[in-house]
N, C-alpha and C positions, 0 to 999 in steps of 0.2 A: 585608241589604236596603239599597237605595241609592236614598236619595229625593231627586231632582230637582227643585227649591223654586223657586216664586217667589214675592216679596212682593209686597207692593199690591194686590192683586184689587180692583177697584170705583172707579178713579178716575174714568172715561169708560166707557163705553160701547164705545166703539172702544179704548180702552185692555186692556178684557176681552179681546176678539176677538186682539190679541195677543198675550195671554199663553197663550189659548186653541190658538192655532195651534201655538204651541211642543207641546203636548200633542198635538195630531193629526199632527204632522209631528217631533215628536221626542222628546226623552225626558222631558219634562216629567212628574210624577206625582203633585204638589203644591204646592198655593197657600193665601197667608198673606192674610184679605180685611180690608179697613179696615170697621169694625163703623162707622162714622161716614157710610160713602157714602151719599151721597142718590140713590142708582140701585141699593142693595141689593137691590132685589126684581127690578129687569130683570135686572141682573147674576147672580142666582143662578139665574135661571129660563136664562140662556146656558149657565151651567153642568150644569143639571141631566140632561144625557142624557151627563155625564161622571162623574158623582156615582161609579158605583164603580170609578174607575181613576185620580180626582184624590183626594186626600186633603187635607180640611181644613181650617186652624186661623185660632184667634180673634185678628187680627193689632192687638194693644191698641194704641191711639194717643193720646198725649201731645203730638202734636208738628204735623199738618194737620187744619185746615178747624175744625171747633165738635166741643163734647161733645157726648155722648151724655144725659147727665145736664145737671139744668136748673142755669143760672149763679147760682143764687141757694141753691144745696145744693154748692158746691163753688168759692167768691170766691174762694180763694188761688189755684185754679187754671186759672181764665180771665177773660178780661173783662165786660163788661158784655156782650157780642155771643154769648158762649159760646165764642169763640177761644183754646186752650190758650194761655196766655202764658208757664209756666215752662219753664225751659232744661234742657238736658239737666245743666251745671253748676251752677245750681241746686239742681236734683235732687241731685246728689251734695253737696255742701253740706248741707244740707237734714237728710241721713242722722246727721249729726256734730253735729247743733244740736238737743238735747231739743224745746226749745217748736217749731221748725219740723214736727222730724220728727212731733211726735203730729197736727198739724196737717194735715199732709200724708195722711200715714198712715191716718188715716179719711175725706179728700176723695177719695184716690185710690182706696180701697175702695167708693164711693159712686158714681163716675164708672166703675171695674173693671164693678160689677154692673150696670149701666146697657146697658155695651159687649156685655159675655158674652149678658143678656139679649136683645137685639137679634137676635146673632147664634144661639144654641141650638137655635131651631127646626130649623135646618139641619144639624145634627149626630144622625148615628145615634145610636140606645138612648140619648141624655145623655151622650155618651162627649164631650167635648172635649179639645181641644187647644192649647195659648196658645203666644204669644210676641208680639213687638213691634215699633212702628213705630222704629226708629231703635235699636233692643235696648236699651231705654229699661228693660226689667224687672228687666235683672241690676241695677239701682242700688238700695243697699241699701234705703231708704227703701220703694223701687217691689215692689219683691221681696216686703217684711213686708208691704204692703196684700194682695199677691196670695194669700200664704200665710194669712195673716186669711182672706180671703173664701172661699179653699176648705174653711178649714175651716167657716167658720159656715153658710155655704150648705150644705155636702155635696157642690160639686162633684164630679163626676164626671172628674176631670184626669187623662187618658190620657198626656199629652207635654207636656211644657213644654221648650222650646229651650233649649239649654245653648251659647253661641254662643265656647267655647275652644277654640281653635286651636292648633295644633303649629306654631310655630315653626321648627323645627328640620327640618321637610318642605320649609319656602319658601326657606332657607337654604341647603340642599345642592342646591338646580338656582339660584342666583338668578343663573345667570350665564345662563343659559336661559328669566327671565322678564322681561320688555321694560319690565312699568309699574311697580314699588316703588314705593310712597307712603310717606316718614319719618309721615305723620300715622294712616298706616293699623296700623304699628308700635303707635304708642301707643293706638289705642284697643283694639290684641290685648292689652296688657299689661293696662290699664284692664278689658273684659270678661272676660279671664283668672281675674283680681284676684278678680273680685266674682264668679265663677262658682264658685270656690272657695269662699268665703265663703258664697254661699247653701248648695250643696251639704253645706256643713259641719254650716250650722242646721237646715237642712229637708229632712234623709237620706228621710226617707219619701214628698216628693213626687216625688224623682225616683227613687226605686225600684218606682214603676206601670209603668217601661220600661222595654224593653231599652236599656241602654247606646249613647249615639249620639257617634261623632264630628263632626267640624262642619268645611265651611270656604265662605268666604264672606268675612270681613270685612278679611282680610290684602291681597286685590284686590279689594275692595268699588269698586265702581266702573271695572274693567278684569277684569270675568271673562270671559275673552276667549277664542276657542276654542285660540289660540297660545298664550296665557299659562297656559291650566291643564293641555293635554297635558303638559307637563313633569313636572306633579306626580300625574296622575288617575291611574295606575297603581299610585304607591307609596302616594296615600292611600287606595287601595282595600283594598290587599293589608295595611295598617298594619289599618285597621280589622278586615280577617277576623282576622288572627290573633290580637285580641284579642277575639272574639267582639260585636265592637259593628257598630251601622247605620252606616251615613255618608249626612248629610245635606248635600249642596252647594246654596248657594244664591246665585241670579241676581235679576235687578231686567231682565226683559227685556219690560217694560211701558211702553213709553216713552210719553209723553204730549203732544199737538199741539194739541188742542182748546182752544182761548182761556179759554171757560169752566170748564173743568178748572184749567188753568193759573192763572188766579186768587181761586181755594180754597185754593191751596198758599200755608202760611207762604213768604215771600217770599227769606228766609235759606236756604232750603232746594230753592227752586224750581228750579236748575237741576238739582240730579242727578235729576228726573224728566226734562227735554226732553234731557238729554245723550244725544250720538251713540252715544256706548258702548252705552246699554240694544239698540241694534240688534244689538251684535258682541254681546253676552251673548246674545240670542233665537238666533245665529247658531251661536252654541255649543252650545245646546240641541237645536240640530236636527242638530251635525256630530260629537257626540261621540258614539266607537262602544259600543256597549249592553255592561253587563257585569252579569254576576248578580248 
C-alpha cells in the first residue's frame, strides 16, 4: 500500500480546502492534522464526507502556535502565552542530561495527552495513529514521553511514523534530481539515528504494523513532481519486495491568510508561504497511480 501524506491539516481554513483538493483531484490518501488548530472543528467537518479514503493521524506539535495543555502544568515547555519555546536542539540536548530529560519527559507526556485527547474523537474504534510536527518524535527524550503515555493510557497506536530514509535511492539518480539540500543530508542521518534507536527500545510499538518505508525528508521542501519521478519507481518496487507500505510525504498546504501566518513560530514561518508547497500539491495531482 502506498500512502500519499500530507502534513499540516488545520492551519486555515482555506489552507484545508487545499490539501483537500490534492485528494479529489489526485493521489492524496492521507493527512497529519495539527491537534492545536483553532478551526479543528470546521476543519474536520471539511473533511468529513472524505473520512473513508483519507486516513488519519495525530500530527503532535512542539513547534506552532499554543499547547494544548494549560502553561502552568507544563513551564519548561512554553511561555507564559502557552507558546512552545523549546528547540528541536534542545530537545535533543535535553535527552543526554538526566535532570532535563525527567523534566521534559513528564511535561511532554502531559502536553502528548492533551493533543491526542483533542483529537481521538475523530479516530475509528480508538484506533490511532501519531507522528509530528517537524518529526520532532524520533528525539529521544520525545519518543520515551510517547512510549509512557501509550502505555499508561492503553492507547490504541495503530502507526506511528518511522521517518528513515534510503540514502542510497537519492544517490543513484542524484544526477537527475535538481534541488539537494547539504541540510536535508543531515537531518536523514539525524532521523536515521534515532529511528533506530527507538525501534531498538520499543520493538512492540512498532510491531502493531505493517512494515513501512518513508520518503519525504531527503527533499523536504522540493518534493517536486520532476524531482521524485526519478526515484518513484524504484522506491516503490524497493518497498514490494521487501513486503513493507511506502509512505511519501508532501507539505502541499501552502498558507496566504495573514492571520494564519501570524500563529506560525516566526523561525519557521516561511516553509509554510513557500512557493514549492504549490509544485508539491502539483505533484500529487501528476503522479501516475500505482498499486
Amino acid at each position: 500500500m502506498i500512502e500519499y501524506h500530507a502534513d499540516d491539516y488545520g492551519m486555515s481554513l482555506k489552507q484545508c480546502e487545499r490539501i483537500l483538493d490534492c485528494h479529489r483531484n489526485g493521489r492524496l490518501n492521507g493527512v497529519s492534522i495539527m491537534p492545536n488548530s483553532d478551526i479543528l472543528e470546521e476543519a474536520m467537518e471539511m473533511i468529513r464526507p472524505y473520512e473513508d479514503s483519507i486516513a488519519y493521524t495525530v500530527h503532535l506539535n512542539l513547534r506552532d502556535g499554543v499547547s494544548n495543555a494549560p502553561a502552568a502544568k507544563i513551564p519548561h515547555l512554553v511561555d507564559q502565552n502557552s507558546i512552545h519555546k523549546v528547540s528541536f536542539g534542545k530537545y535533543v540536548i535535553s535527552s543526554y542530561i538526566p535532570w532535563m530529560r525527567n523534566i521534559y519527559r513528564r511535561e511532554l507526556k502531559t502536553e502528548f495527552r492533551a493533543q491526542i485527547k483533542r483529537l481521538a474523537p475523530y479516530f475509528k474504534d480508538g484506533c490511532i495513529r501519531l507522528d509530528s510536527h517537524g518529526h520532532y518524535h524520533m528525539v529521544p527524550v520525545i519518543f520515551d514521553a510517547i512510549a509512557d503515555l501509550i502505555k499508561e493510557d492503553g492507547l490504541n497506536v495503530t502507526l506511528i511514523r518511522v521517518p528513515r530514509e534510503n540514502v542510497g535511492l537519492y544517490m543513484r539518480h542524484r544526477k537527475e534530481i535538481k534541488d539537494f539540500k547539504l541540510i536535508n543530508f543531515v537531518k536523514v542521518a539525524i532521523l536515521n539515528t534515532y529511528a533506530k534507536r527507538n525501534m531498538r527500545k520499543y520493538p512492540e510499538l512498532f510491531n502493531r504494523s505493517r512494515p513501512c518505508d518513508f520518503m519525504g525528508v531527503m527533499l523536504s521542501g522540493h518534493m517536486s513532481y520532476d524531482n521524485l519521478i526519478p526515484v518513484y519507481d524504484e522506491a516503490i518496487s524497493l518497498a514490494g519486495r521487501e513486503g513493507h507500505d511506502l509512505e511519501i510525504l508532501f507539505h502541499p498546504g501552502s498558507v496566504h491568510e495573514k492571520e494564519a501566518i501570524e500563529k506560525l513560530n516566526p523561525e519557521g514561518r516561511w516553509f509554510f508561504v513557500d512557493p514549492w508547497r504549490e509544485k508539491e500539491a502539483d505533484a500529487l495531482k501528476r503522479l501516475p497511480e500505482k498499486a
